[in-house]
N, C-alpha and C positions, 0 to 999 in steps of 0.2 A: 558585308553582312546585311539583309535585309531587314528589316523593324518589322514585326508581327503585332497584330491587331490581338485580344485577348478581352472577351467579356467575361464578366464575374456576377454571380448573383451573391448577396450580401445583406443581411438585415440591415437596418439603419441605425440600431444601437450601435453593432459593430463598427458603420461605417464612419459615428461622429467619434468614438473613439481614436479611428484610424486616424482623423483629420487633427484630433489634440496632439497626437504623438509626430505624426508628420510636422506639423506647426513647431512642437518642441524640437524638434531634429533639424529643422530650417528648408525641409522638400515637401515638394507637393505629395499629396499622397500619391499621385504613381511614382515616382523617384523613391519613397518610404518604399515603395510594395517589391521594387524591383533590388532593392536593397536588401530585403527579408528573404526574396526568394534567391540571390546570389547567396547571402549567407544561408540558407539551408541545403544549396546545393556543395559548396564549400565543407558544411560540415557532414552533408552523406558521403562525398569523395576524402573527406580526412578518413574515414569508418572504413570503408567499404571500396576504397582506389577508384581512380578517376573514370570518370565514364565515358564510354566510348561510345559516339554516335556513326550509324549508320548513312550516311549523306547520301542522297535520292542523285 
C-alpha cells in the first residue's frame, strides 16, 4: 500500500486545538487526523456497508 501525501487548509484556532487533543491522546496530530478519519470511515460503513473501491 502506498502512503499518500494530503494537504489541508485549516484555520489556526482549529489547528491549536487539534494539537491539545493530539497531546492528550499521546500522537502527533497527523496520527490524531488519521485516527478521526479511520473512525468516520468505520462509522459510514457501520451505516451504510462497506465500501467498495474501484482500483485503477
Amino acid at each position: 500500500m502506498a502512503i499518500k501525501s494530503l494537504s489541508i487548509r485549516i484555520d489556526e484556532k482549529m489547528l491549536d486545538k487539534l494539537h491539545v487533543v493530539s497531546d492528550y491522546e499521546g500522537r502527533s496530530a497527523n496520527s490524531q487526523i488519521l485516527v478521526l478519519i479511520r473512525d468516520a470511515i468505520e462509522k459510514y460503513e457501520a451505516k451504510n456497508g462497506e465500501i467498495e473501491l474501484n482500483n485503477k
